[in-house]
matplotlib code that plots the C-alpha trace (Angstrom):
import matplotlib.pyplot as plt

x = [22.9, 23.0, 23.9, 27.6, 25.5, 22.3, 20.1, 22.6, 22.3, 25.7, 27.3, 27.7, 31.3, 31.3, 28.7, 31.5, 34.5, 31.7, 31.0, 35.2, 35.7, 32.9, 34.7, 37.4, 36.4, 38.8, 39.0, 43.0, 42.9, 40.9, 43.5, 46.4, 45.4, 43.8, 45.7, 43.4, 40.2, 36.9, 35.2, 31.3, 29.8, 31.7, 34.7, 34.9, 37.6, 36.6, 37.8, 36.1, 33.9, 30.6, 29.7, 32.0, 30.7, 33.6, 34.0, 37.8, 40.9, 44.8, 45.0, 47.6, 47.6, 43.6, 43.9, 40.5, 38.7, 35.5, 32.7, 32.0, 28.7, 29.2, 26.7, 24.2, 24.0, 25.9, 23.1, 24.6, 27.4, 29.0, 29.6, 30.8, 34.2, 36.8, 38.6, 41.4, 41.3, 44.5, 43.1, 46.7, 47.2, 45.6, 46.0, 44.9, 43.5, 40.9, 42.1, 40.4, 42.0, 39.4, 36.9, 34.8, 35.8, 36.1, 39.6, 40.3, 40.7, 42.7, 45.2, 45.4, 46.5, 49.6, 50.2, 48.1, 50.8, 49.5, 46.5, 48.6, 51.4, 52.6, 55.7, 56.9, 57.1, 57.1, 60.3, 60.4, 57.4, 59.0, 62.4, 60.3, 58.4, 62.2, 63.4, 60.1, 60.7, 64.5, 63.6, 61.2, 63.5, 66.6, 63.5, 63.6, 60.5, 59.4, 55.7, 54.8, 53.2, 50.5, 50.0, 51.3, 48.6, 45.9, 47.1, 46.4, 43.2, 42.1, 43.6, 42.2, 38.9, 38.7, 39.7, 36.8, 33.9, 35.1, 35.4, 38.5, 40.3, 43.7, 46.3, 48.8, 49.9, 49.0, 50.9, 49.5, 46.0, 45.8, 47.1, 44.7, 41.7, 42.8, 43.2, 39.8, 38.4, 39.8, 37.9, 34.9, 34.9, 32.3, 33.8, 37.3, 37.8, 40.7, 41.0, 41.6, 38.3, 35.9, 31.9, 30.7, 27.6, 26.9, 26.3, 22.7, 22.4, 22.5, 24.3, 27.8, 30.0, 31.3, 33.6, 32.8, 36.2, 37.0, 40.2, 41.6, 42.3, 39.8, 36.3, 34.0, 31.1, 28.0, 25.6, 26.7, 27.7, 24.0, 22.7, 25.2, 24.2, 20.6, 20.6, 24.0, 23.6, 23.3, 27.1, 28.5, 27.0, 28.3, 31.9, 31.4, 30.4, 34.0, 36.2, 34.4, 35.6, 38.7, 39.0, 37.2, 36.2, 32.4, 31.9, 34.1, 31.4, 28.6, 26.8, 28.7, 27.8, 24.2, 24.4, 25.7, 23.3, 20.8, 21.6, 22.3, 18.8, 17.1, 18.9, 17.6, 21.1, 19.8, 22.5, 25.5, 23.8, 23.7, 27.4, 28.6, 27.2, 29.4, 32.5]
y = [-16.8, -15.3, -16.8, -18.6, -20.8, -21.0, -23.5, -25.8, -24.6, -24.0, -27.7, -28.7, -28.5, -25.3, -24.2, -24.9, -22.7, -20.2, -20.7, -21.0, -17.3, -15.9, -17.5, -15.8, -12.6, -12.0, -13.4, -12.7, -15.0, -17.2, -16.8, -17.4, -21.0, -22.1, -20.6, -19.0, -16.5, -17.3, -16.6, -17.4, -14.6, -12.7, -14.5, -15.6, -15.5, -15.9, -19.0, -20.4, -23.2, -22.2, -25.4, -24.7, -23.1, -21.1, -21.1, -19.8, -17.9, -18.0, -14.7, -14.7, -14.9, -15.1, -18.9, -20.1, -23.1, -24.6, -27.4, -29.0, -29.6, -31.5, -29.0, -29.0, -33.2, -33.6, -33.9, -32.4, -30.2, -31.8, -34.9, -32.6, -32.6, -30.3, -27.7, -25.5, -23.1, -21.1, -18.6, -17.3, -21.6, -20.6, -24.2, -26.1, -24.0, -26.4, -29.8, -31.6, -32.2, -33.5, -36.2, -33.9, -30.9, -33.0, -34.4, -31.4, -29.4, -32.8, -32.2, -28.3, -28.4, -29.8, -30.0, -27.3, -26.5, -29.9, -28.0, -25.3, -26.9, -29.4, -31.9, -34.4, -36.9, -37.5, -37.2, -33.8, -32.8, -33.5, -31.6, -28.5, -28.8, -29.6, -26.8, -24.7, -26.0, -24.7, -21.3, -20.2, -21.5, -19.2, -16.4, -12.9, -13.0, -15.9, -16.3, -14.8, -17.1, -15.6, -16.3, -20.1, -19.7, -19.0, -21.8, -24.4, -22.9, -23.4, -27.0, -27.9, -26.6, -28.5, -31.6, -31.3, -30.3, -32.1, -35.2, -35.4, -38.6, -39.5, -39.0, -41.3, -39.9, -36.7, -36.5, -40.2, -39.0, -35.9, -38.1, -40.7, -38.3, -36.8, -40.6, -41.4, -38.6, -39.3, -42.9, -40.9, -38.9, -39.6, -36.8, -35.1, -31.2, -29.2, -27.7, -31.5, -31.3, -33.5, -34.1, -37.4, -36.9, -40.3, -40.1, -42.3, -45.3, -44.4, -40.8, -39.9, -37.3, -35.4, -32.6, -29.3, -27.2, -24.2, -22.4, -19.7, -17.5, -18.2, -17.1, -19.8, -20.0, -18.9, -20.5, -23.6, -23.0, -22.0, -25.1, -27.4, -26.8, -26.6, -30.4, -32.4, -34.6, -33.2, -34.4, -33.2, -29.8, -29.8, -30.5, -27.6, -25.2, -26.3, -25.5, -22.5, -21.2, -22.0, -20.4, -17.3, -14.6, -14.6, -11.0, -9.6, -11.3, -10.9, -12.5, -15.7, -14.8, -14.5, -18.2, -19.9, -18.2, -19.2, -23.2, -23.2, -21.9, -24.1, -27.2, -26.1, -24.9, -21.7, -21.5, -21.7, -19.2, -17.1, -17.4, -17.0, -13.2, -12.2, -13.0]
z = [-45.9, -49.5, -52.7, -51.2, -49.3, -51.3, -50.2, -47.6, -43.8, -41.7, -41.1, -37.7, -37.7, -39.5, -37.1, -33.8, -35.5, -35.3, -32.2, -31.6, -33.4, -31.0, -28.0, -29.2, -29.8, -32.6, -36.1, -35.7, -32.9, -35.2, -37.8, -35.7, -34.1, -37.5, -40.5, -42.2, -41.6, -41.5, -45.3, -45.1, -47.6, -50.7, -51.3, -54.5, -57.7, -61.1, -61.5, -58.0, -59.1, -58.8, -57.0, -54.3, -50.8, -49.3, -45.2, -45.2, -46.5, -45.7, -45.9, -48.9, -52.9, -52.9, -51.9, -50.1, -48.8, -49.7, -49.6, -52.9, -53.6, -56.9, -58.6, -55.6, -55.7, -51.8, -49.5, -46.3, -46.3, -43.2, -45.7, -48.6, -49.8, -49.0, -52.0, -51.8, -54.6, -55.4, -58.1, -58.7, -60.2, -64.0, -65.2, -62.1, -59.2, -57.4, -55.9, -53.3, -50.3, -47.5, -47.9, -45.0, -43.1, -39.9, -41.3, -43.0, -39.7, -38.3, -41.5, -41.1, -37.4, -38.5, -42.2, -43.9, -46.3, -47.6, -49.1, -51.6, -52.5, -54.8, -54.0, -56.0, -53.1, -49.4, -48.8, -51.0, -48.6, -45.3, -46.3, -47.0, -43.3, -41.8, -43.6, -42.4, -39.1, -39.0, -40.7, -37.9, -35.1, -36.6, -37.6, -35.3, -34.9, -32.3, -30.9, -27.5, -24.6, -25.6, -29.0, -27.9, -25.4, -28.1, -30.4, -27.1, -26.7, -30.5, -30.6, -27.3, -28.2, -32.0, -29.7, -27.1, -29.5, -32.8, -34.0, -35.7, -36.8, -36.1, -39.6, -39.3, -42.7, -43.5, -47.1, -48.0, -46.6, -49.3, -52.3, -51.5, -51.1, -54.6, -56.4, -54.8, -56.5, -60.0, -59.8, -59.0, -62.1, -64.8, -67.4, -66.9, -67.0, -68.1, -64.0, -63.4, -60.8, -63.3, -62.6, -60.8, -62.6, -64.8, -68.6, -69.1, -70.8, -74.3, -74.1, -75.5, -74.1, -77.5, -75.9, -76.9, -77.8, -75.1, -75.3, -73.6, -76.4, -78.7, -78.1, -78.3, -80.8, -78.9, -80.9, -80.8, -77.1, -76.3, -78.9, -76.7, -73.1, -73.9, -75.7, -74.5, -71.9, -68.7, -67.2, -70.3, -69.8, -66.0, -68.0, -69.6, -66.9, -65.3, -68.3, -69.1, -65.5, -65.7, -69.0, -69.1, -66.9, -67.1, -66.4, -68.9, -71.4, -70.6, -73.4, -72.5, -69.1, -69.7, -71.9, -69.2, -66.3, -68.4, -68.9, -65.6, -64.3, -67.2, -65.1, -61.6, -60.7, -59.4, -56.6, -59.0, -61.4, -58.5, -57.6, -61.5, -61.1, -57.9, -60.1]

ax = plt.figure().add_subplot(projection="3d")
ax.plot(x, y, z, "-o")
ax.set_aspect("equal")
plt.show()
């Protein structure tokens, strides 16, 4: 399954909207019941973590869904948290929204703008989806029976063959799943995203300076994610990404490849060369 997947098989719920697209016969069809296209090979943005494994798209602004492996630590993809990455977002482009993709596809039947865009509150949420609501009943353009026809045949299918729990709260549901994953954190990023990977007894994280404008000192760099402690060189790996576009340098390129093979993270090394 090539370098997006590396060494994780197809999850089982990943494995039904397979199956649901080949029912189909149509990743339009797909598109319109789900919101977004099917993405399992060559989707990637510079700035896509290279721990993520994508499954989807929206179709829109580059803006793509993914598992997060947590550097290749999550056993089982099925239990792997849920990403949106909006690669157009240069400060902050991966959140998580999901703790699994079983409650990600529960959210995203009714409340996927959830997933790319920010509110300030509930209330500032649900005036947008009123106002959404209103828009597309005054809009020209209104769907056909049989487009409402394929969106009952997508929901009815994710209800029959997947176990998806009920969201009282879809807004509190998504800001819970993000402060959840704050207390998980070991070491923070500049995307926000963080590593879960624990310093050791005994090690110090001592932050080594990346800036977006400033090219970083590859000696050091190289000295630094050859001898830090491993979480703090996982740190690293993120705010390089968000900072710099690997294959515009490719000495830095080649530095980080390197570190990341040297640490058994021959899946992400792969992925860092498609972007």
């Amino acid at each position: 399954m090539g370098s997006n997947f590396g060494k994780y098989d197809r999850p089982p719920t990943l494995q039904r909207l397979i199956d649901l697209q080949n029912v189909l016969g149509d990743d339009e069809q797909f598109y319109l019941g789900l919101k977004f296209y099917l993405s399992l090979e060559d989707f990637r943005y510079f700035n896509t973590p290279s721990d993520v494994v994508i499954f989807g798209n929206v179709g829109m602004d580059g803006i793509h869904y993914g598992f997060l492996t947590d550097f290749s630590s999550v056993a089982d993809l099925e239990a792997a948290p849920i990403v949106c990455v909006c690669p157009m977002d240069f400060e902050r482009p991966t959140r998580i929204v999901a703790k699994n993709l079983c409650e990600f596809l529960r959210i995203n039947l009714t409340d996927g703008e959830l997933f790319y865009n920010q509110f300030e509150s509930e209330g500032k949420y649900l005036d947008a989806k009123n106002q959404w609501i209103t828009e597309a009943a005054n809009s020209p353009y209104q769907p056909s029976e049989t487009e409402k026809l394929v969106r009952e045949r997508v929901t009815n299918f994710l209800m029959e063959n997947i176990q998806m729990p009920i969201m009282n709260n879809p807004y509190h549901y998504v800001q819970h799943v993000e402060m959840q994953r704050q207390r998980n954190v070991a070491i923070q990023t500049q995307d926000g995203l963080g590593v879960t990977k624990p310093l050791l007894q005994g090690e110090n994280h001592i932050l080594f300076p990346i800036h977006k404008h400033i090219d970083p000192d590859l000696k050091l760099l190289q000295e630094y994610l050859f001898f830090s402690p491993v979480a703090s060189r996982l740190a690293l790996f993120r705010d390089i990404q968000l900072n710099y576009t690997l294959q515009d340098n490719q000495e830095l390129y080649r530095i980080v490849a390197d570190a990341m093979d040297s640490m058994g993270l021959v899946d992400e090394a792969a992925r860092i060369s498609e972007k």
